[in-house]
N, C-alpha and C positions, 0 to 999 in steps of 0.2 A: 531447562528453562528455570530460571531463578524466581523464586516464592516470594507474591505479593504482599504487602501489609496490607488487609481490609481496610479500609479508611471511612466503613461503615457498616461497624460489627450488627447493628440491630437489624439489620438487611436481613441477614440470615435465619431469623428468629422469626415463628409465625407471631400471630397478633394474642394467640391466648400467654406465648412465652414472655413476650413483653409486656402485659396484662401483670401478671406474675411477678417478675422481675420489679416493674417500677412499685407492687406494693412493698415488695422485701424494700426496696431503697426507700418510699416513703415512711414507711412505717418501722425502718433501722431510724431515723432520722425524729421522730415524733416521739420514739419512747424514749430516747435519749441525750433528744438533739440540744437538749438546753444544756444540760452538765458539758456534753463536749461544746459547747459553745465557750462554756466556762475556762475546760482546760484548754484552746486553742487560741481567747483571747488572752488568758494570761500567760502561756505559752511563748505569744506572739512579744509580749512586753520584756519577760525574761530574756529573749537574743541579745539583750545588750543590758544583762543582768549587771552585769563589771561596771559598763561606761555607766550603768543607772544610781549603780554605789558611791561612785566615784564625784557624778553633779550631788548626790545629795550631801557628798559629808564634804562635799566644795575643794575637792582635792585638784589639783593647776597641774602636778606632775606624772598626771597617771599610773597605772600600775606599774610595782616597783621593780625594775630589773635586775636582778640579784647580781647580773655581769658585770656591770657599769660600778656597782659599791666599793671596790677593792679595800673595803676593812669590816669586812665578813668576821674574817679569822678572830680578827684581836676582839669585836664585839659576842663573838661567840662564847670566846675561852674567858673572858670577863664575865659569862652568866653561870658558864659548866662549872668556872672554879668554886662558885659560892653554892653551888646545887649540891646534896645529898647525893650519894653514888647510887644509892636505892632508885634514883629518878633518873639517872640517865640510860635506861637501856631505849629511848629512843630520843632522837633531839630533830626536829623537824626546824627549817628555815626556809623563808619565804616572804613575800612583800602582800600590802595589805594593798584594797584600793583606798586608802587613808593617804597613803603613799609612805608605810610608816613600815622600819624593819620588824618581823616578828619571828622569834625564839622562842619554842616549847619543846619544853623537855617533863618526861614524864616515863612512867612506866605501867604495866598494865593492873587491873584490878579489880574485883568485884563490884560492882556496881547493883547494888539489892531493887531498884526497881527496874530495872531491864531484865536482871537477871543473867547481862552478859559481864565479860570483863570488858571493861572501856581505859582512854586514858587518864593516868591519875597522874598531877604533878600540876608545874607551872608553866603561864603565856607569859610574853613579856613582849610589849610594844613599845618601840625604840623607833629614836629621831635616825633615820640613815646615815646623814650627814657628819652627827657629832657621836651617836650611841646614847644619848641621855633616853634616861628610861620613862618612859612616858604614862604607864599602865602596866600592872600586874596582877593575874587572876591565878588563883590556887584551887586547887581540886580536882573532880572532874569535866576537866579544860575543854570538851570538846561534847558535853551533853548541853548546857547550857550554852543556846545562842549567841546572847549577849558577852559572854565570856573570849568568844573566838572570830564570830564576824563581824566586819568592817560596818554594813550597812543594816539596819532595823528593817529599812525599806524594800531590800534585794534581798531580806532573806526571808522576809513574810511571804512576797510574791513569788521565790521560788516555792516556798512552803505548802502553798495554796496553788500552784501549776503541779506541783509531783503526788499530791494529798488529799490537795482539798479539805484539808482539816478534818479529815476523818482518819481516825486510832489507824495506827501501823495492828498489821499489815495491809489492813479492806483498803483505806487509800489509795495506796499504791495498788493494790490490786485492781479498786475502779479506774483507774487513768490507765492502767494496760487494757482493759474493756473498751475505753475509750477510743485505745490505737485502734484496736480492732477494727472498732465499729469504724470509724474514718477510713481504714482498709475495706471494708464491706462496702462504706459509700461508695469509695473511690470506683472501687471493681464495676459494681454495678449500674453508676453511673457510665462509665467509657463502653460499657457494654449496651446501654440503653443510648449512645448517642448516633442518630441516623446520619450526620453530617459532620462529621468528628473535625476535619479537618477547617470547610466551612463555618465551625461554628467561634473556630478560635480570633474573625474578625466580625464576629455577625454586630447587628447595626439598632439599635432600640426605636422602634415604629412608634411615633407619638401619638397619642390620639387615642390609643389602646391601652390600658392603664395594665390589665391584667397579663395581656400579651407583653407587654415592655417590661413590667418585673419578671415574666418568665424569660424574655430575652438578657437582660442584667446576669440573673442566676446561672443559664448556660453562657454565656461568656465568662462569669468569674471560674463557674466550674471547670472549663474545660483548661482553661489557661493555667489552674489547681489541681489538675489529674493527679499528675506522675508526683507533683510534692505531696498530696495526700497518702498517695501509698508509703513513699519514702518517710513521711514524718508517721502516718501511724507504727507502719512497721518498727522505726527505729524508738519511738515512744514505749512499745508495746516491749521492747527488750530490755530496755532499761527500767520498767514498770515490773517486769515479770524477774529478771535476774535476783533482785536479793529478796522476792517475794517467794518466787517457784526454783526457778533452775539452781540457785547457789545452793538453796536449802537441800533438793532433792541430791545435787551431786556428793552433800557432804555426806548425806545418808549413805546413797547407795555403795558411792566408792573411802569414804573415809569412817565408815562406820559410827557416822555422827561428831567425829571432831573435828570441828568448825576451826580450830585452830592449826589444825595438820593441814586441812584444805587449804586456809591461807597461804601458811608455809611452801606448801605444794606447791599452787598456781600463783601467787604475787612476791613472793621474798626467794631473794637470790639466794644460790642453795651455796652457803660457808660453812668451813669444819670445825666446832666448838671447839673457843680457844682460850681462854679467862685469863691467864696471864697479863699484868697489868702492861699497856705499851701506849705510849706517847698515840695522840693524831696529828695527821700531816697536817702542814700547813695548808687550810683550806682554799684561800682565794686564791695557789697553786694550783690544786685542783679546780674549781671552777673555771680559770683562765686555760686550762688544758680542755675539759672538756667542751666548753664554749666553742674554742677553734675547731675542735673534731664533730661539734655537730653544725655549726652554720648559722645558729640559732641564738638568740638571749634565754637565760638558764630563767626557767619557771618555779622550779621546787629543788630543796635538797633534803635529804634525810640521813643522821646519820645513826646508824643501830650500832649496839654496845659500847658504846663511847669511852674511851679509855682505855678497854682490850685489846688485845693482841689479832682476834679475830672480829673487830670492826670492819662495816662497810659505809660508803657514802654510795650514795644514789642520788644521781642526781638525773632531773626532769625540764626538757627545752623544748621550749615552743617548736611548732612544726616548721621547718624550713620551710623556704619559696617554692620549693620545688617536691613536695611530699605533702598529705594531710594529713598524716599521723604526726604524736612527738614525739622525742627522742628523749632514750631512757638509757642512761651509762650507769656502770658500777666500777668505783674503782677501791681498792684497801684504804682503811682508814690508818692502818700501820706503816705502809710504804710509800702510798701513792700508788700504787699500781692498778692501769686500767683492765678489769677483768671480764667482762663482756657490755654486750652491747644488748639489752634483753625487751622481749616483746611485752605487749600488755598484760600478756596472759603467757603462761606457763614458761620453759626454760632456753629453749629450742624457735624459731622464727618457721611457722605454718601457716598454711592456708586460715584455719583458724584463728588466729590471732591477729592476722593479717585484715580480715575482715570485723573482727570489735575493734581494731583502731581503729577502722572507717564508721563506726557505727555515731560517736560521738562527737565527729565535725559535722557531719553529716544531717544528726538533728540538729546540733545548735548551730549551724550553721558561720562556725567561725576560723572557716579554712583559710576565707582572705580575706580578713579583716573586714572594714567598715563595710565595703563593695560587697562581700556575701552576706553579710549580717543583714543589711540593707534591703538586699532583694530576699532573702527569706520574710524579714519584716511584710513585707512587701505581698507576698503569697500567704501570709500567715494571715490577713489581713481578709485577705480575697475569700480565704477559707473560712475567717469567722462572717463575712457578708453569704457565702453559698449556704450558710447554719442557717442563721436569720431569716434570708430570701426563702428558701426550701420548706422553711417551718410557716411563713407568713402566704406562701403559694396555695401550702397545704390547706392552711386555713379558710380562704376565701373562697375555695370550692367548695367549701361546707358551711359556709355563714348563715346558713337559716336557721342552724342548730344553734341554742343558744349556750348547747356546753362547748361547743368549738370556737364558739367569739369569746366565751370567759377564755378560754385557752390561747385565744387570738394575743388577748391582754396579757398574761403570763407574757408571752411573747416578745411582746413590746417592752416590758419593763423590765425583762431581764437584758436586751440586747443596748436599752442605753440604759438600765440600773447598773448592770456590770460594771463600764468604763467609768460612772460616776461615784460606783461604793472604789474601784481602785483609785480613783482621784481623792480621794474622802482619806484614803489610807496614806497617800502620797500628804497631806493637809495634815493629818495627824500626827504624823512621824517629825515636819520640820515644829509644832508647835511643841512637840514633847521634848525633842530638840534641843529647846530652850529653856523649856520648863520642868519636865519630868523625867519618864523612863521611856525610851524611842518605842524598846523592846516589848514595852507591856504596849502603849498606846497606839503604834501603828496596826494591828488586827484590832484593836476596839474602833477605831478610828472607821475601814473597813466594813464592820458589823453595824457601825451607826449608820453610815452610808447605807448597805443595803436596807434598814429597816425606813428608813427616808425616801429611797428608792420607792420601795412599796407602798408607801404609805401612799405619795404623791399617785403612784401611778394609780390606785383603789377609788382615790378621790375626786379625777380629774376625766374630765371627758374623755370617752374615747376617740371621736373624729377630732379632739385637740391637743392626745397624751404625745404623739411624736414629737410634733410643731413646741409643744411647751419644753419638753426633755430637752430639746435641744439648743433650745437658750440657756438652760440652765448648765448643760454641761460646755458649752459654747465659754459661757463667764466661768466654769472650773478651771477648763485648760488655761485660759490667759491670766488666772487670776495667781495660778500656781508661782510663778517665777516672781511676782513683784513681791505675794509673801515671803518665797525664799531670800529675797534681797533682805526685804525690810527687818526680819529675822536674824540679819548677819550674814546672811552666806557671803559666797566671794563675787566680788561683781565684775563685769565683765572688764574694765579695765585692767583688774592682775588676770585675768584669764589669758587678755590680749598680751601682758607683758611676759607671760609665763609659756607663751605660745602654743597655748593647750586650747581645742576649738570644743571638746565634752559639754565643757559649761553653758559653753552659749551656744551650740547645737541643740541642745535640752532644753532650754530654755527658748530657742528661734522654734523650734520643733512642736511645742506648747501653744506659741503662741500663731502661727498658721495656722495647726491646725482650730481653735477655738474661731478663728477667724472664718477659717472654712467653714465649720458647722454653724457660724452666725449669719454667714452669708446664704448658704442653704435656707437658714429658717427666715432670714429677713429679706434677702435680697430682692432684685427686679423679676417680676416674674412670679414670685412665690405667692403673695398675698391671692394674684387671678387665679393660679391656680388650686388655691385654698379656698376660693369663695366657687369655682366650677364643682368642686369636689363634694362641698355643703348644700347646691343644688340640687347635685343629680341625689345627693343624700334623702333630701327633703323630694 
């Protein structure tokens, strides 16, 4: 007889196990549950990290496709010829979400306050079309933000999704904490559901205030299971690899040299060859491995440039029919394609096999808009089961009066959040035009959340929701008209340039502001705010 799936694991469980069980879940949830709120709304915003760089610096032509350029080659060997030969033992090319060609070439070097080698040399941001040099940054190219990234605005928000602004390594170490603990949720929740399958349409009983928010929270939860697991777990690897496992494996198996390990597992294994010898004509190769993978080229690299034993590496977007991307090597001497190599190590394993799936997987950008979308989507759901689970927690204990000051934390992180990331979004186009994106977007950020708090300290409680949400109501909508009025690109070259990013972002702002105004003002809400002030009284 073929093995059922329980489809109501807490059956099985007496009442002292579940007793149990939902404290480990409420109480994983209360001592932690705001910071992962943190990393899972900003998490949620990062999916569409690219298209979010892309509206702010008002780019019409999206990210750049290196296949489509065919004068690669001639713009390349127009920067190598004038570079130092000291600086090209690597030369990296690739498109910005500027929509601008970028060239850097460098080589490695001490770096005295990390204490590692990083790259030293030159970026160079070039018009695709013509090669005019647009930007050039000297030194080391790739420690300084402002130096190498496109957007002020997608690199603070990744910053603050991977870090949270706390000192390398503990950062990254709490956001793997964080996987965890959403893994813990997750677990413990599917294990604590009587009606697992039932509950994935269940229905909110009005009239019931406290019952309807516990109904809300097990329907986001449960329709959030299996992506909880999936995004902590995959969170928690990417959190833990250059924190724990990259470190421990250089140890144990490379006896501390972080450079041989790379060599190892990332760089295609070539036999030192220093002889000087011409590079092929590149947009040959890219036109060659383009057809053999199916895909538009994402990145190239080319290591010793000018050697006899050069390689190009180049990196393509995942085909339609794979989530992983595709990584070629061909000689930088011949042209010759020399393999085809996995993420990790030389040879194509189980192993490898599985970290390519790790990072479409979180970021959720196997198929374009459609997956990004619906991760958006659950990421969402994930940061309301935070919120809902912490604000449930609290109401069961409201006599205490240390559980209502906590009730408040509550509140004011779950719409301070969105309103100090709007704050930081406000920042960055003012700086934009005035200042420095790079310094002003996280001050912008920091002023937001001290505003956040302030308001939420000052303002009633039975009226801190209702008022938050005018306020952040008039952020969203208010977003795009200053991007216009600031210059950006407005939607008529969007519409000419037939790129939908801009005014996606901008329609996307201004719904939702619309949604949260109608929430706080619409029919319906003022009665239900004056029943709620009764029963208060």
């Amino acid at each position: 007889m073929a093995a059922r799936i329980n489809p109501n694991p807490a059956a099985a469980m007496t009442p002292a196990q579940v007793k149990r069980l939902t404290a480990v879940h409420g109480w994983a949830g209360v001592v932690l549950g705001l910071v992962l709120y943190v990393v899972v709304v900003t998490g949620t915003v990062v999916v569409f990290g690219h298209d979010l760089a892309a509206w702010s610096q008002g780019n019409t032509r999206g990210h750049l496709s290196l296949s489509h350029v065919g004068l690669i080659d001639r713009f390349v060997r127009d920067i190598t010829e004038r570079t130092p030969k000291a600086n090209l033992g690597t030369v990296n090319v690739y498109g910005s979400e500027r929509g601008e060609l970028t060239v850097a070439t460098f080589t490695r070097a001490m770096h005295a306050p990390s204490g590692r080698k990083q790259a030293f040399g030159s970026i160079y941001q070039m018009d695709p079309d013509t090669g005019r040099l647009r930007t050039r940054e000297d030194g080391f190219i790739y420690v300084e933000p402002k130096k190498h990234e496109a957007s002020a605005l997608e690199d603070f928000l990744v910053e603050l999704h991977i870090r949270l602004f706390v000192p390398d390594p503990w950062g990254s170490i709490l956001t793997g904490v964080m996987g965890l603990l959403v893994m813990v949720t997750g677990i413990t929740g599917f294990l604590m559901h009587r009606h697992l399958i039932r509950d994935l349409f269940v229905a909110a009983r009005p009239g019931e205030r406290l019952v309807t928010a516990r109904d809300r929270h097990i329907l986001a939860a449960t329709w959030s299971l299996v992506f909880a697991f999936l995004l902590g777990f995959t969170g928690s690897f990417f959190s833990f690899a250059g924190t724990l496992t990259f470190p421990l494996v250089t140890q144990t198996a490379f006896g501390g040299d972080r450079a041989e390990m790379q060599r190892t597992l990332f760089t295609p294994k070539v036999t030192p060859d220093p002889r000087p010898a011409d590079v092929v004509d590149l947009d040959t190769v890219i036109a060659r491995s383009t057809e053999m993978a199916g895909s538009p080229l994402r990145f190239m690299r080319i290591r010793n440039w000018g050697r006899a034993d050069a390689t190009i590496d180049i990196f393509h977007w995942p085909p339609r029919d794979r989530l992983a991307r595709i990584h070629h090597v061909f000689s930088g001497a011949d042209g010759r394609f020399l393999l085809s190599r996995p993420r990790i190590g030389h040879q194509p394993s189980l192993g490898s096999d599985l970290y390519d799936l790790i990072q479409p997987l979180h970021f959720g950008d196997f198929a374009g808009v459609l997956s990004k979308s619906v991760w958006v989507g659950l990421g969402a759901a994930m940061a309301y089961v935070i919120i809902s689970g912490l604000q449930l927690w609290v109401r069961r204990r409201d006599a205490d009066p240390l559980w209502r000051g906590f009730g408040r934390a509550v509140t004011i992180t779950g719409y301070g959040l969105p309103l100090a990331v709007l704050a930081s979004a406000y920042a960055f186009f003012l700086a934009e035009a005035l200042d420095d994106p790079f310094e002003w977007t996280s001050k912008g950020f920091f002023i937001g959340c001290a505003g956040a708090i302030l308001f939420g300290a000052v303002t009633d409680q039975r009226r801190l929701a209702s008022r938050y949400r005018t306020v952040l109501a008039l952020a969203c909508m208010g977003l795009p008209v200053l991007r216009l009025v600031l210059g950006g690109t407005g939607w008529a070259a969007a519409i000419t340039a037939g790129d939908g990013t801009i005014i996606g972002f901008d329609l996307a702002l201004i719904v939702l502001g619309a949604g949260v105004w109608f929430r706080r003002h619409g029919p319906g809400v003022r009665k239900v705010a004056e029943m709620k002030t009764s029963e208060a009284g």
